[in-house]
C-alpha positions as CSV (number, residue, x, y, z in Angstrom):
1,X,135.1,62.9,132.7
2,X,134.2,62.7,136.5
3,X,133.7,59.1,137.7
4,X,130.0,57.9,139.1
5,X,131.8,57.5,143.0
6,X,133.4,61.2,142.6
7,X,130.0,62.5,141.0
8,X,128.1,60.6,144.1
9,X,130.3,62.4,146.6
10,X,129.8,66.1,145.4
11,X,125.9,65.2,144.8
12,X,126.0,64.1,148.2
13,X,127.8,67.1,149.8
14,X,125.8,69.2,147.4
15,X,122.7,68.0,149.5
16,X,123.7,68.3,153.0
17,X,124.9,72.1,152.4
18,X,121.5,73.0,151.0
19,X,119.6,71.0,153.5
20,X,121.6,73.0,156.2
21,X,119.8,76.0,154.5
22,X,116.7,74.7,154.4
23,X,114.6,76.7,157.2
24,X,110.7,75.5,156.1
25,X,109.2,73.0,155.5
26,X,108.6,74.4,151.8
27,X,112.0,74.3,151.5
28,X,112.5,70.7,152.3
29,X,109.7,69.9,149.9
30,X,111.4,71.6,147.0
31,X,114.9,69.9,147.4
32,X,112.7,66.4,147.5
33,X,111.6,66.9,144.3
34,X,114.7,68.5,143.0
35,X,117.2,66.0,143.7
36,X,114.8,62.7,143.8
37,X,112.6,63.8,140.8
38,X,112.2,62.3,137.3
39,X,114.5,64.9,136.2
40,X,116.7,65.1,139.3
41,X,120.5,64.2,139.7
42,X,119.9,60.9,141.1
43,X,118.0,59.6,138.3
44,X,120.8,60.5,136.1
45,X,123.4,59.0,137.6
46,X,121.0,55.9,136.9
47,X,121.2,56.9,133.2
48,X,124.7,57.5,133.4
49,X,125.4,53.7,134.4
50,X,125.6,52.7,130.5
51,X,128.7,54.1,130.7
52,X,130.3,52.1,133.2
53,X,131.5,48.2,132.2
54,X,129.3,45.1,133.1
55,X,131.0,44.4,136.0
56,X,131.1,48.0,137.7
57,X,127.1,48.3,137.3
58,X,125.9,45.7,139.7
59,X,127.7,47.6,142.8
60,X,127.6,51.2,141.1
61,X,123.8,50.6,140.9
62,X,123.8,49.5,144.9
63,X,125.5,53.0,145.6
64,X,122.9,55.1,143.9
65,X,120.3,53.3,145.8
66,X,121.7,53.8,148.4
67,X,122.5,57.2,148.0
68,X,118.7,57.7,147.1
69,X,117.5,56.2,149.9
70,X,119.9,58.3,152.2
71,X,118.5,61.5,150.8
72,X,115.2,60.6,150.9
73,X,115.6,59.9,154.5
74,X,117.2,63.2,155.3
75,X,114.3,64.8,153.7
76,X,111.5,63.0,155.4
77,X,113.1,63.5,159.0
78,X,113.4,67.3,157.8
79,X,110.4,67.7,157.2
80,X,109.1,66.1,160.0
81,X,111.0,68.4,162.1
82,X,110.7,71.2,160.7
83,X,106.3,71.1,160.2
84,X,106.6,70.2,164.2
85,X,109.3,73.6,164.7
86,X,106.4,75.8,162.5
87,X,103.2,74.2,164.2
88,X,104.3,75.0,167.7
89,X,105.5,78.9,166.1
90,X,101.5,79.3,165.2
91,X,100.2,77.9,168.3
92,X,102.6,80.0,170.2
93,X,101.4,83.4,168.4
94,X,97.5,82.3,168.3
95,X,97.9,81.9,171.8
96,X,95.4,79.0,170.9
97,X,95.6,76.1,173.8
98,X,94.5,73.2,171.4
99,X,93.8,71.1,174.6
100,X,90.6,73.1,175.5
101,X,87.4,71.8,174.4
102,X,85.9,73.5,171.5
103,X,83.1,75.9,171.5
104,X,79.0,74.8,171.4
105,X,77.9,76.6,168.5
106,X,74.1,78.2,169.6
107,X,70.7,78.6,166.6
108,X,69.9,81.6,166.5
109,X,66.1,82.2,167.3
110,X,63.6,85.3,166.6
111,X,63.2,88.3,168.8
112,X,60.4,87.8,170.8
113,X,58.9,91.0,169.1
114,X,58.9,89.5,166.0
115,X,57.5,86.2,167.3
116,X,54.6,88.4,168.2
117,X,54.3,90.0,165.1
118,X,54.4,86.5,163.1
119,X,52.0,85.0,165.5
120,X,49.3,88.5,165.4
121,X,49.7,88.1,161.2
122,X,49.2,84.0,161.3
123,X,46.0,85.3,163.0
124,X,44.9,87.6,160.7
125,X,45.8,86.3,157.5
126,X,43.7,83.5,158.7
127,X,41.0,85.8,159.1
128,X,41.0,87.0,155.1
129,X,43.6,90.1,155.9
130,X,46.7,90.4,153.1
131,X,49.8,92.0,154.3
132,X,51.2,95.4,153.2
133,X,54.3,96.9,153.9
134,X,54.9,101.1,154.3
135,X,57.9,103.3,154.3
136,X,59.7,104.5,158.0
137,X,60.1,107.9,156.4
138,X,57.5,109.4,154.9
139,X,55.7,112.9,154.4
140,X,53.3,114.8,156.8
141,X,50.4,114.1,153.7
142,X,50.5,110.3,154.1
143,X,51.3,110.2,158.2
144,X,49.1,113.0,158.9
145,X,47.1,115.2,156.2
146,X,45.5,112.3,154.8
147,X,44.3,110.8,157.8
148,X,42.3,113.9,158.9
149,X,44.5,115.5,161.6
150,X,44.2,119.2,161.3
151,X,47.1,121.7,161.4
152,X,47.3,122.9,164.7
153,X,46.1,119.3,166.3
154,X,49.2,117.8,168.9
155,X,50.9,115.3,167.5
156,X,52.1,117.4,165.0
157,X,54.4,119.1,167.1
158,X,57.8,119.0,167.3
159,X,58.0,117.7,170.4
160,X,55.8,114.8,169.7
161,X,57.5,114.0,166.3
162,X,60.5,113.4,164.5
163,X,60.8,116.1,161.2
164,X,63.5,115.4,159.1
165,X,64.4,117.6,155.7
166,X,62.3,118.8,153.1
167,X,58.8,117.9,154.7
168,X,59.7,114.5,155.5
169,X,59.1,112.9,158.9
170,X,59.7,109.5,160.7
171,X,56.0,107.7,160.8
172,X,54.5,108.4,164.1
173,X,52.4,105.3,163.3
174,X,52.0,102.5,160.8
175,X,48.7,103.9,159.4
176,X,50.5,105.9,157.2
177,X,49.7,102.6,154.6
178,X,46.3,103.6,154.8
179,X,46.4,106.7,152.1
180,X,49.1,104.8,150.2
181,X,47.0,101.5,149.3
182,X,43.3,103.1,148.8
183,X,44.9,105.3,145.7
184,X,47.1,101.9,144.6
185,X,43.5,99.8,144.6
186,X,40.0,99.7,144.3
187,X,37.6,98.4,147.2
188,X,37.4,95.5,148.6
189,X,40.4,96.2,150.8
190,X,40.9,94.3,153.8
191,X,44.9,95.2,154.6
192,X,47.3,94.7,157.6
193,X,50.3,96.5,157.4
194,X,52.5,95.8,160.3
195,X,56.5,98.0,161.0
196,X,58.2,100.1,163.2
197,X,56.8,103.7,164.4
198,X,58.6,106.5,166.1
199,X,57.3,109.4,168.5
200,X,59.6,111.8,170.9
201,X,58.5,110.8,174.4
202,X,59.9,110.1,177.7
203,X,61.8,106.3,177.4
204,X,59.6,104.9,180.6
205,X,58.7,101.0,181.7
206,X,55.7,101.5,179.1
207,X,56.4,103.4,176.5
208,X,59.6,103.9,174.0
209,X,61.2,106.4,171.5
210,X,60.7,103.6,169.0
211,X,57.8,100.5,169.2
212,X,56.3,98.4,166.7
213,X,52.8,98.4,165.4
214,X,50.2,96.5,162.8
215,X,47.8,98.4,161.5
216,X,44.5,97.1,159.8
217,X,41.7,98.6,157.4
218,X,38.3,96.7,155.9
219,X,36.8,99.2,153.8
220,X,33.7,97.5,151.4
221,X,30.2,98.3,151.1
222,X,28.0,98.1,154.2
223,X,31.0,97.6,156.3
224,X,29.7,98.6,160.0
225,X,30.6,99.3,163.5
226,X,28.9,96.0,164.2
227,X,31.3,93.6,161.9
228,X,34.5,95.8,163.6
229,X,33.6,94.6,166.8
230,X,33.1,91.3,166.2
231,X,36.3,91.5,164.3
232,X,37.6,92.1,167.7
233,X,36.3,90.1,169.8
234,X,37.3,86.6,167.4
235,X,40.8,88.0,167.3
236,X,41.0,89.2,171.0
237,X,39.8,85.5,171.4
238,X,42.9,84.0,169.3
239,X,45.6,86.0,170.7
240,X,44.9,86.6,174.4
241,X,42.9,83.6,175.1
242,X,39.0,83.1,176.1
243,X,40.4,84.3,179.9
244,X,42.0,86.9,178.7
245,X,39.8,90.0,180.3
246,X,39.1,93.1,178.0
247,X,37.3,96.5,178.0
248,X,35.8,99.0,175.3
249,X,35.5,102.8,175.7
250,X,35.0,105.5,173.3
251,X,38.2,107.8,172.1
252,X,39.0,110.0,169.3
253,X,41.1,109.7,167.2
254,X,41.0,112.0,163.8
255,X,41.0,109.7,160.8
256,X,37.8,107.1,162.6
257,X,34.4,108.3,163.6
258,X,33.3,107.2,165.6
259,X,36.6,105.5,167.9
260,X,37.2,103.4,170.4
261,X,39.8,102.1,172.7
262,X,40.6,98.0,173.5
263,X,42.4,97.6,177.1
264,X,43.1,94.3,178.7
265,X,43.9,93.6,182.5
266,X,47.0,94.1,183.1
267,X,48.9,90.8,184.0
268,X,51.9,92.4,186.1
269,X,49.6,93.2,188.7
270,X,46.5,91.3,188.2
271,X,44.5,94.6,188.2
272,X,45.8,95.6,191.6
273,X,47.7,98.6,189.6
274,X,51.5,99.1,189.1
275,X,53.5,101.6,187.3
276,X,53.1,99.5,184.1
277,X,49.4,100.2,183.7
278,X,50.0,103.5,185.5
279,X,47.9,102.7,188.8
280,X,44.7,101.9,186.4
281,X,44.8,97.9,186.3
282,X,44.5,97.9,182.7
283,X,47.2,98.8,179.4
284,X,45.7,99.8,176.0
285,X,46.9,98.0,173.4
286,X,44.3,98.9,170.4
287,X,42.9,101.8,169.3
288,X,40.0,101.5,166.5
289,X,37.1,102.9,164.6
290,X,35.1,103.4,161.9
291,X,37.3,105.1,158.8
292,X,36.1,108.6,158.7
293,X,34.9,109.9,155.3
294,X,37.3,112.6,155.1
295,X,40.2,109.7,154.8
296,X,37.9,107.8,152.1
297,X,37.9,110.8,150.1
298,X,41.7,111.6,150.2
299,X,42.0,108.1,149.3
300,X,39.5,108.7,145.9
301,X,36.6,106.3,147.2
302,X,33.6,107.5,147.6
303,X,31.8,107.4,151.6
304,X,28.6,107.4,149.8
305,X,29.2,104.4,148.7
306,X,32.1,102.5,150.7
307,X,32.3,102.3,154.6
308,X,35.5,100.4,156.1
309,X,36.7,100.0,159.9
310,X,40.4,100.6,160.8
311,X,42.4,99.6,164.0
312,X,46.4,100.1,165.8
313,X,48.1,97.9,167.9
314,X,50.7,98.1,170.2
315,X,52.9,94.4,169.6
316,X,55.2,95.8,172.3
317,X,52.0,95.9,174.9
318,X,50.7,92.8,173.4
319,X,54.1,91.3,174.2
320,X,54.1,91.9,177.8
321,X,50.7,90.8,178.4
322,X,51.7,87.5,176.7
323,X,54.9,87.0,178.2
324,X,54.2,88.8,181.3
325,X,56.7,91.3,181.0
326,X,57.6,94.0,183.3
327,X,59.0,96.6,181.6
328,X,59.3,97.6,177.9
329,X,62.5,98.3,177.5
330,X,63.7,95.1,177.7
331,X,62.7,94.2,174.7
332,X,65.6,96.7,173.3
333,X,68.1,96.3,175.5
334,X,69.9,93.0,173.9
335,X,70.3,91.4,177.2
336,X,70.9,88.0,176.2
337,X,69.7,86.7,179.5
338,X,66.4,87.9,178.5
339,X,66.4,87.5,175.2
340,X,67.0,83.2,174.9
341,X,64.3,83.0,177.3
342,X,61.8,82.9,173.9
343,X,62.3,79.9,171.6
């Protein structure tokens, strides 16, 4: 049988070849627990001491411990060295300078756009309005044959809108919600439904392939041109401010008789005129009217009974005049110089 010394020295030299292989600090981790474990060598060479006489144990025991605390030593030192060799390998292929000062992490914050939209629908709930969502693709019925427009009329050209397959289209304005919420309900119905709309035109300072719009409807008995305009003026009031100058003409449009226009002075060049208002001093933001009775109808209510008023907005236009922006195509381009301008 081998002697404790002759079993210290192989355990010993054992140790030193495999910690010459050792090339991680994985490695280094495994050996501890291998050789200084419960069930490692060491502690049986403590076990192993019942075999030696009463006078060999006191110094054989001093040898183990020693022996232990010499491989523990080479371990920790390993390890040391080699988690230092493998910290500077990562920094090296990061190419991370850990000396630099870390990054400022930035909120995010809404798009002014939809700023606008939350504070035009604050507004109007307020005023007794409930809000309704439509589809961005939807067919010519809802975005055109139930609102009154007749075959040949304009806008439903090619050139004006966006046909997609199998008599679908992309909503040339949020009114499509209109037809779709007087067959879901019954009268009262006092709705704003407010989304994106799309029309082919020329990408200019004022106008864009793609904008955003609220649309509203009050449709109840005895509802008149009367309570439309004073609808207007209280939220023209809320939005633009008492100061805020505006004007009413008369329009058509095909699903309101009779219709009107809102413009407000334009604030980019005080009314002087500027390519944003086109030369006139003022930018329409609103068209409005009183619903005709050909829409109640394709709805299934009844004009001889039910009358109702329905408006459009521009939030784009509403934008610039509140934010006194000059061109409209900002408000797409991501430019994050503009954009952390609004809080």
């Amino acid at each position: 049988m081998t002697s404790i010394p002759e079993q210290i020295g192989e355990l010993r030299a054992q140790f030193l070849k495999e910690l010459s292989e050792a090339f991680t600090s994985k490695d280094l981790e495994a050996m501890k627990v291998k050789y200084l474990g419960k069930k490692g060598p060491v502690q049986a060479l403590m076990q192993n001491l019942r075999h030696a006489t009463p006078e060999e144990r006191p110094h054989l025991g001093k040898v183990i411990n020693d022996l232990k605390e010499e491989l523990l030593l080479h371990c920790d030192h390993s390890i040391i060295r080699l988690k230092r060799q493998e910290l500077e390998k990562r920094l090296a292929s990061e190419w991370l300078d850990a000396t630099l000062p870390g990054r400022r992490n930035f909120l995010g914050r809404r798009h002014p756009i939809q700023q606008m939209v939350k504070k035009i629908l604050d507004i109007l709930i307020g005023m007794g309005f409930s809000v309704q969502l439509g589809p961005d693709v939807d067919t010519d019925y809802y975005n055109f044959g139930g609102l009154n427009f007749p075959d040949d009329h304009p806008a439903r050209d090619m050139q004006d809108t966006f046909y997609l397959e199998k008599g679908y289209l992309l909503r040339t304005h949020t009114t499509n919600v209109q037809v779709h919420m007087m067959e879901q309900a019954a009268p009262p119905l006092r709705i704003v439904s407010p989304g994106r709309a799309f029309r082919n035109e020329d990408i200019s300072a004022r106008s864009h392939i793609f904008f955003h719009q609220i649309d509203g409807f009050y449709i109840d008995q005895g509802v008149s041109f009367a309570d439309l305009m004073g609808m207007m003026d209280e939220f023209m009031s809320k939005i633009l401010g008492e100061k805020a100058q505006t004007r009413f003409r008369p329009s058509y449009f095909p699903f309101v008789e009779p219709g009107m226009e809102v413009d407000v002075r334009c604030t980019a060049c005080k009314g002087d005129g500027c390519r944003l208002c086109k030369h006139t001093g003022w930018l329409e933001i609103l068209g409005a009217g009183l619903i005709h009775p050909n829409v109640l109808k394709k709805g299934n209510i009844d004009p001889e009974v039910y009358s109702g008023y329905a408006w459009g907005m521009g939030i784009e236009r509403l934008a610039i005049l509140q934010y006194d922006i000059p061109d409209i195509r900002l408000f797409t381009e991501n430019d994050i110089r503009f954009l952390e301008q609004f809080s």
